[in-house]
N, C-alpha and C positions, 0 to 999 in steps of 0.2 A: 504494500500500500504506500503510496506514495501522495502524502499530504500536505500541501502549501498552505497555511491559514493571513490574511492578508487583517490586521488589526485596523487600516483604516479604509477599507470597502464598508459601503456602504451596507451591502448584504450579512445580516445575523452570521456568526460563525456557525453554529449550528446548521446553517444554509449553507453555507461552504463547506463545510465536509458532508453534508449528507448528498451535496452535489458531485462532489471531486467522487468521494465513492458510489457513487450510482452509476455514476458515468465509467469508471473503472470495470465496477461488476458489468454495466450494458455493453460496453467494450470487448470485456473478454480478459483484459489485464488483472481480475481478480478472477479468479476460479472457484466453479460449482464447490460447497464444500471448504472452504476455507473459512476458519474459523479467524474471527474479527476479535483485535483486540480486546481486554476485559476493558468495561468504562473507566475502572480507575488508572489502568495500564494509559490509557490512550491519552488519558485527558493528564497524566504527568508528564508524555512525551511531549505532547503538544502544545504543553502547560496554558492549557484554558481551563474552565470550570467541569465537574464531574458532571450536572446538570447539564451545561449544553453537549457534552457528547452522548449523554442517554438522551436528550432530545434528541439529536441526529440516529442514533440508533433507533431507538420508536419510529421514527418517519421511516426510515429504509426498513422497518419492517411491517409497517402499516402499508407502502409500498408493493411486499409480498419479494423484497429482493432479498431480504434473511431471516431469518428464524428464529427463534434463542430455544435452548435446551436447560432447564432449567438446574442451574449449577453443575452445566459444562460448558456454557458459552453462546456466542451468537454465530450461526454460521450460514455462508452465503447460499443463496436458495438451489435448485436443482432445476433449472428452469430450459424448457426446450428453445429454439432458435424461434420459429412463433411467440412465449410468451416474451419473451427477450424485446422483438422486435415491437408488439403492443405494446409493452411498458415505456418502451423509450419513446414509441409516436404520442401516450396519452401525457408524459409527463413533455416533450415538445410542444404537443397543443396547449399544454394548460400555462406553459410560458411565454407563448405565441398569443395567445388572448390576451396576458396582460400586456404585451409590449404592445400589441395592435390596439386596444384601447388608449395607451396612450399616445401611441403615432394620430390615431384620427382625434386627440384632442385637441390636436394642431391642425385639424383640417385637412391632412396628407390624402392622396389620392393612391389607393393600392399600387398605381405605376411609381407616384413619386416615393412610396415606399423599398417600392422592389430597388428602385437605380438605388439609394441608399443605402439599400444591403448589402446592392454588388460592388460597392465605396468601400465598403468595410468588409467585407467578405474576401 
């Protein structure tokens, strides 16, 4: 696992790692079965709050991308190429509605959004 935490982005740390690792596990660069650090383990490396990395935990498993075994650990789901690929379009959609609500609070027109993407893209 490989986790950046950035202190002044604007996005919750809890968002940032529950992001970095989803993205990880929907990637492929964590594997089926790998067991995730304990909360207290993680949240000393990382030196943030115990709290917010059991928040990020709860998401990715409310998610359905890990599991927790209770007093053996949390470990990444078993999940086929299918559910893999739904969970990465429904969590793209659900970030794509907020950025697109906030593009048309400026009045943007779907084209002058897309040229802006491929600005930054």
């Amino acid at each position: 696992m490989n986790i950046v935490i950035s202190n002044t982005s604007e996005k919750p740390i809890y968002q940032q790692l529950f992001e970095q690792i989803s993205a990880q596990i929907i990637k492929g660069e964590i594997e089926k079965g790998y067991i995730l650090p304990p909360i207290r383990q993680a949240a000393k490396e990382l030196r943030i709050s115990i709290i917010t990395v059991k928040k990020a935990w709860e998401e990715l498993e409310r998610c359905g991308l890990i599991y927790t075994i209770t007093g053996k650990g949390c470990f990444v789901a078993d999940l086929s190429s299918d559910d893999i690929l739904q969970k990465r379009n429904e969590m793209i959609l659900k970030q794509m509605t907020t950025d697109t609500s906030y593009y048309k609070s400026f009045g943007l027109t779907i084209e002058e959004i897309y040229e802006l993407m491929k600005t930054v893209y």
